[in-house]
Residue frames relative to the residue before (quaternion, step in Angstrom):
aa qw qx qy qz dx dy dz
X 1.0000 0.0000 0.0000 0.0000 0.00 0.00 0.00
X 0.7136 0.4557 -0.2226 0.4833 3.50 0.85 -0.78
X 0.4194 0.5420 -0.4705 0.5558 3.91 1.54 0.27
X 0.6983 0.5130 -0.3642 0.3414 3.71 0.49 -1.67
X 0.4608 0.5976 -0.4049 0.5163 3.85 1.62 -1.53
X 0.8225 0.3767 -0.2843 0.3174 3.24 -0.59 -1.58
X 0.6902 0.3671 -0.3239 0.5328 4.44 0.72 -0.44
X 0.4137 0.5543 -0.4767 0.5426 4.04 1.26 -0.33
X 0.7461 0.4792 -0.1936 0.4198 3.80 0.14 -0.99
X 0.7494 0.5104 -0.1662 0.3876 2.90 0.71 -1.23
X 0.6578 0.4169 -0.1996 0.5946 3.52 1.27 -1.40
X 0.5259 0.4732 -0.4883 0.5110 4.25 0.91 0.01
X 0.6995 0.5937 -0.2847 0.2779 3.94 0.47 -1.31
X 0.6754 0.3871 -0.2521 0.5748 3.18 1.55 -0.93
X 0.6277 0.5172 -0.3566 0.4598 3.83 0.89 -0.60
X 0.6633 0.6052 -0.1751 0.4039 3.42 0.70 -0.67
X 0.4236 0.7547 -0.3112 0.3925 3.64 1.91 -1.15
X 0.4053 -0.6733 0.5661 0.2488 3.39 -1.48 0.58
X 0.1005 -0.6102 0.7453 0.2490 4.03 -0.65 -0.30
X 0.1233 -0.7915 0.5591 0.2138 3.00 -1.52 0.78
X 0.1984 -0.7255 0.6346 0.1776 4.12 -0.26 1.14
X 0.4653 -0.6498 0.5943 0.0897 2.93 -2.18 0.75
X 0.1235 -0.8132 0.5603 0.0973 4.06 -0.19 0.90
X 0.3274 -0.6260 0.6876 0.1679 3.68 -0.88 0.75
X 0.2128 -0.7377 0.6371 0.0675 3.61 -0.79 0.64
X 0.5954 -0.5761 0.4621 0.3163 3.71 -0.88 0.93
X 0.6844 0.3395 -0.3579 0.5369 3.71 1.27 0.01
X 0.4294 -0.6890 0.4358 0.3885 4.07 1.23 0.96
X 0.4332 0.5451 -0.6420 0.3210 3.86 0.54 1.50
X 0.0824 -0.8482 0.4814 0.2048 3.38 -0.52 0.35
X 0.3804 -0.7736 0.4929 0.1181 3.62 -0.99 1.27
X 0.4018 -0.5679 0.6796 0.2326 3.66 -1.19 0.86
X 0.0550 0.7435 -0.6586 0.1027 3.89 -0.96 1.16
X 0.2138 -0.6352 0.7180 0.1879 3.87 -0.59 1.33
X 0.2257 -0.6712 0.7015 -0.0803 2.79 -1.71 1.64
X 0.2219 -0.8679 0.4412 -0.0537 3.28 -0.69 0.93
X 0.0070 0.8214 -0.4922 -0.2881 3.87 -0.55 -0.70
X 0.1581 -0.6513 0.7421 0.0072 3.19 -2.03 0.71
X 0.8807 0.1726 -0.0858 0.4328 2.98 -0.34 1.59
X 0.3608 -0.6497 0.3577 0.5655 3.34 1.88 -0.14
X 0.4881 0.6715 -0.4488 0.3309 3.88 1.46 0.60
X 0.2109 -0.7851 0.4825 0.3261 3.83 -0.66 0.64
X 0.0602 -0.8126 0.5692 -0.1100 3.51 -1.21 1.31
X 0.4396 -0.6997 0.4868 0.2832 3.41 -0.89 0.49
X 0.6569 -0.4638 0.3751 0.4611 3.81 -1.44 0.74
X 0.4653 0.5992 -0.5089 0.4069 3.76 0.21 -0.13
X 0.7676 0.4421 -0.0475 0.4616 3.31 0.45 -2.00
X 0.5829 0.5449 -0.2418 0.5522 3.60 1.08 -0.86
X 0.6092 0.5049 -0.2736 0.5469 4.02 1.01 -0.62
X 0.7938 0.2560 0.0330 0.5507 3.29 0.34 -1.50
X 0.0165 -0.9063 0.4222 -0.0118 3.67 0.64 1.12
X 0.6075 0.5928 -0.2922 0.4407 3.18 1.51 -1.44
X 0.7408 0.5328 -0.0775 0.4016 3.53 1.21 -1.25
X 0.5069 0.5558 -0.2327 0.6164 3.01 1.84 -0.24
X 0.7376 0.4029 -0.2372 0.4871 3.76 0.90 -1.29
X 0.4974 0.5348 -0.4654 0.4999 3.68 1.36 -0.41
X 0.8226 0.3537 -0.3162 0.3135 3.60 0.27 -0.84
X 0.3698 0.7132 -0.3720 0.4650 3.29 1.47 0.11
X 0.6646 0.4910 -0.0509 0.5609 3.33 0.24 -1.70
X 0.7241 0.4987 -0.2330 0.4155 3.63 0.47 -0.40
X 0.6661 0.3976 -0.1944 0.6004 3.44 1.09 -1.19
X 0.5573 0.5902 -0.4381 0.3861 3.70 1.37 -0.54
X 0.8134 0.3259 -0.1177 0.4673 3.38 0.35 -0.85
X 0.4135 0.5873 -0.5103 0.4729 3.38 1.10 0.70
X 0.1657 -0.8293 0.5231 0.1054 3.63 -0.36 0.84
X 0.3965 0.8358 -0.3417 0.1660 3.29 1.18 -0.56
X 0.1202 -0.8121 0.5349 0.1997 3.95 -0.10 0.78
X 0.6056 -0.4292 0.5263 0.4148 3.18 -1.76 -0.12
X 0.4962 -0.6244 0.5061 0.3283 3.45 -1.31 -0.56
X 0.1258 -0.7891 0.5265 0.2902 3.70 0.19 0.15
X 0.2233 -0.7690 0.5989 -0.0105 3.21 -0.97 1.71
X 0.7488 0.0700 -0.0501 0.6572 3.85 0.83 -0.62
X 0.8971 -0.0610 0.0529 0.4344 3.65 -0.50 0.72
X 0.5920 -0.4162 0.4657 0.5094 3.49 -1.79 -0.46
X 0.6298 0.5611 -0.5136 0.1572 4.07 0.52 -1.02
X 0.5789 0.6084 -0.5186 0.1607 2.94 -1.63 -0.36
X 0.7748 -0.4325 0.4055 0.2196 3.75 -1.73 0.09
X 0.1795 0.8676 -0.4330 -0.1662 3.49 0.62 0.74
X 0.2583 0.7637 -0.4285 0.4080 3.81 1.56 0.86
X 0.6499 0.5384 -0.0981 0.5274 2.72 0.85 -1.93
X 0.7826 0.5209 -0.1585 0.3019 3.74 0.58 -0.85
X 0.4643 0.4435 -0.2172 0.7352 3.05 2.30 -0.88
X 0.5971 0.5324 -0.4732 0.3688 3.73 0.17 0.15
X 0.6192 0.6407 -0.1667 0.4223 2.97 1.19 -1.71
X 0.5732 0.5902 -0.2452 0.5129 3.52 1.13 -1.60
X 0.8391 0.2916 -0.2181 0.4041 3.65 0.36 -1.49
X 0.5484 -0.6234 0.3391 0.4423 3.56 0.72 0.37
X 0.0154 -0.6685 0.6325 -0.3909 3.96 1.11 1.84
X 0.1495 -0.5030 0.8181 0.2354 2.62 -2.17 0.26
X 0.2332 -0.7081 0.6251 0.2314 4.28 -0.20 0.27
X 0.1789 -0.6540 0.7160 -0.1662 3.53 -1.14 1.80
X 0.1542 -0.7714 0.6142 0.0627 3.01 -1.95 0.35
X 0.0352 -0.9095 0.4141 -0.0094 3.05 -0.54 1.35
X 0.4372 -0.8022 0.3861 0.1271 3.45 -0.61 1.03
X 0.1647 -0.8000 0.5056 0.2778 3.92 -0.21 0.93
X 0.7314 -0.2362 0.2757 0.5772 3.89 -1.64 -0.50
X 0.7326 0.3765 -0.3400 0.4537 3.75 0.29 -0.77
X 0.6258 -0.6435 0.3746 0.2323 4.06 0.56 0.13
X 0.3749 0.5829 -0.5612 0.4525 3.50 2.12 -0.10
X 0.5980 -0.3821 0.6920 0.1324 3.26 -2.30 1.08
X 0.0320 0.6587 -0.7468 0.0858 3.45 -1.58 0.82
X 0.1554 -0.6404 0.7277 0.1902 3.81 -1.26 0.57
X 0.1117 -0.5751 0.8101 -0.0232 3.37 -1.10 1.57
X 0.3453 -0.5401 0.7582 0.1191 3.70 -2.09 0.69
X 0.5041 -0.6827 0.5218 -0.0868 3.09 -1.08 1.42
X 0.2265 0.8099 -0.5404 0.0266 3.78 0.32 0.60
X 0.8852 0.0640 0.0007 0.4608 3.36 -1.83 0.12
X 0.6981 -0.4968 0.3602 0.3690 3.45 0.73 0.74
X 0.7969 0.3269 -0.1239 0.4927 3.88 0.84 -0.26
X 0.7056 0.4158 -0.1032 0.5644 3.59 1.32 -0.72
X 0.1742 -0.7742 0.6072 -0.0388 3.29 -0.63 2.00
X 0.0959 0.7758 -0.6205 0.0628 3.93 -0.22 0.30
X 0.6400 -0.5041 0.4875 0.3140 3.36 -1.60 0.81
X 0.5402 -0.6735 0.4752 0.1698 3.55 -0.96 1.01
X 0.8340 0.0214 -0.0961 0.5429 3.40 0.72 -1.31
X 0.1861 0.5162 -0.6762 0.4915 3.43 0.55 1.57
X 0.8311 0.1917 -0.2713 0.4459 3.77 -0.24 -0.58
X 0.4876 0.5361 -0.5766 0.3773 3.35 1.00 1.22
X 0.5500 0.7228 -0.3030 0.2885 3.65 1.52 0.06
């Protein structure tokens, strides 16, 4: 019984872990941001605090169908574009290994995976 205790813990400690991603800022500073998940969603400690308020805006951009317009072609970001739609600002953050990620920008405090809230 006290093996099952000791992997119950164990498998929460590692699920629970921050990642920390790097954000370039439009002024070429670049912030350290602990990224987290809720839901197998990646989110910043802001969003990770304030879950209920975090899952409202989730759930919200979900069921916004609204599309863009295509103005030149098929290309482009259509994450990035449902952000845009939901009043986002679409960011990129960069983990320890250098892979690129489109987080959405809310209310100024609330980083959330981009194409999660394309599901």
């Amino acid at each position: 019984m006290k093996t099952l205790w000791i992997l119950i813990v164990l498998f929460f400690s590692f699920s629970l872990q921050a990642e920390v991603f790097t954000w370039a800022t439009e002024k070429n500073k670049e912030l350290k941001v602990e990224i987290k998940k809720i839901d197998g969603i990646l989110v910043n400690e802001e969003c990770f605090k304030n879950q209920t308020v975090c899952k409202k805006i989730i759930e919200d951009v979900r069921k916004n169908k609204s599309e863009a317009k295509r103005e030149k072609g098929p290309l482009g970001n259509p994450a990035s574009t449902k952000c845009s739609l939901n009043k986002g600002q679409s960011e990129i953050l960069r983990d320890s290994k250098h892979n690129e990620y489109d987080f959405c920008f809310f209310e100024q405090k609330y980083l959330i995976d981009s194409w999660a809230l394309m599901k």
